[in-house]
C-alpha positions as CSV (number, residue, x, y, z in Angstrom):
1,X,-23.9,-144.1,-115.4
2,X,-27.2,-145.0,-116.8
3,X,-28.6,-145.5,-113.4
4,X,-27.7,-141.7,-112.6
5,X,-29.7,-140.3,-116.0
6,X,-32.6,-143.0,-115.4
7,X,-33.1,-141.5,-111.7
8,X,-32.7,-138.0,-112.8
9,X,-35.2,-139.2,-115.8
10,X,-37.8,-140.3,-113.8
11,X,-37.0,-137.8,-111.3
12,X,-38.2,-134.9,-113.3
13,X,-41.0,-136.8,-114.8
14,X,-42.4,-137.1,-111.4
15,X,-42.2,-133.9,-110.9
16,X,-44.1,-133.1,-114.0
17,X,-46.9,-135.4,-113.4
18,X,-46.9,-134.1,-109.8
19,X,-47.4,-130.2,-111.3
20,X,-50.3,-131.8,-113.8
21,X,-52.2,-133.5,-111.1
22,X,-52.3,-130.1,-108.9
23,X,-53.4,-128.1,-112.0
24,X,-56.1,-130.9,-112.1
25,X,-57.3,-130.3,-109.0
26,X,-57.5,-126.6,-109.1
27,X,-59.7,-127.5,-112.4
28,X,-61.6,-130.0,-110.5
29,X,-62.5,-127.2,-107.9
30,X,-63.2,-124.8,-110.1
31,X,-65.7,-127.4,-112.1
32,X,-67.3,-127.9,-108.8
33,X,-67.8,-124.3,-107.8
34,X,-69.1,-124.0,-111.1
35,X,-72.0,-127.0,-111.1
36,X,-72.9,-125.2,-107.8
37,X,-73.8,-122.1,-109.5
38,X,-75.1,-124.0,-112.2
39,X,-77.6,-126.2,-109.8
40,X,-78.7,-123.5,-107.9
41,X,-79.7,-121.4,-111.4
42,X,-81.7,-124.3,-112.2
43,X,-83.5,-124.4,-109.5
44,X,-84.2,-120.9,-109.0
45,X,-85.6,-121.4,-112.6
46,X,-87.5,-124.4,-111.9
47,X,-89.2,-122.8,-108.9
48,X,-89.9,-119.5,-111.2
49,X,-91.5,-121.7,-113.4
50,X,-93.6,-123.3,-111.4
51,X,-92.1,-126.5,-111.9
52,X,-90.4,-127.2,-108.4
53,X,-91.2,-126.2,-104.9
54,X,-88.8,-125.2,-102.1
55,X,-88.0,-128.3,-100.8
56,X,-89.4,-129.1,-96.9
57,X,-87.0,-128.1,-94.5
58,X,-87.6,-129.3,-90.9
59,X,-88.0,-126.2,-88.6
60,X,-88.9,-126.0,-85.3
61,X,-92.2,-125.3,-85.4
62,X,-93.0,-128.4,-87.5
63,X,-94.9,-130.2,-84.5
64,X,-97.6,-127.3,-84.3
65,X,-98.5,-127.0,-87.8
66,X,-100.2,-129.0,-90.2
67,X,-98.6,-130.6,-93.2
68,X,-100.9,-131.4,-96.2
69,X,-100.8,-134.7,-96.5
70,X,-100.6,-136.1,-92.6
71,X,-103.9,-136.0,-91.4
């Protein structure tokens, strides 16, 4: 008869920890979504500033123009 409560026991405590990990992911996403935003504030900021530059982005016109630097 112990067995039977144990199993049920354990049963519903896995099904707790199993609810507490999905609100942790949700959370997780949501942090990540967030940082996101936050990063590209940041750099908006920087680049208002004057403290960061667009960074280089390979184009297809790279090979007929000159980049400072790469003479």
């Amino acid at each position: 008869m112990a067995e039977t409560s144990d199993v049920g026991y354990l049963k519903a405590e896995l099904g707790a920890l199993r609810r507490e990990l999905s609100e942790l992911h949700v959370e997780q996403r949501e942090m990540a979504k967030t940082l996101e935003e936050l990063t590209a504030t940041f750099r908006s900021l920087a680049m208002h500033l004057g403290i960061a530059a667009e960074p280089y982005r390979k184009g297809a016109d790279t090979s007929r123009r000159d980049l400072p630097g790469f003479a």
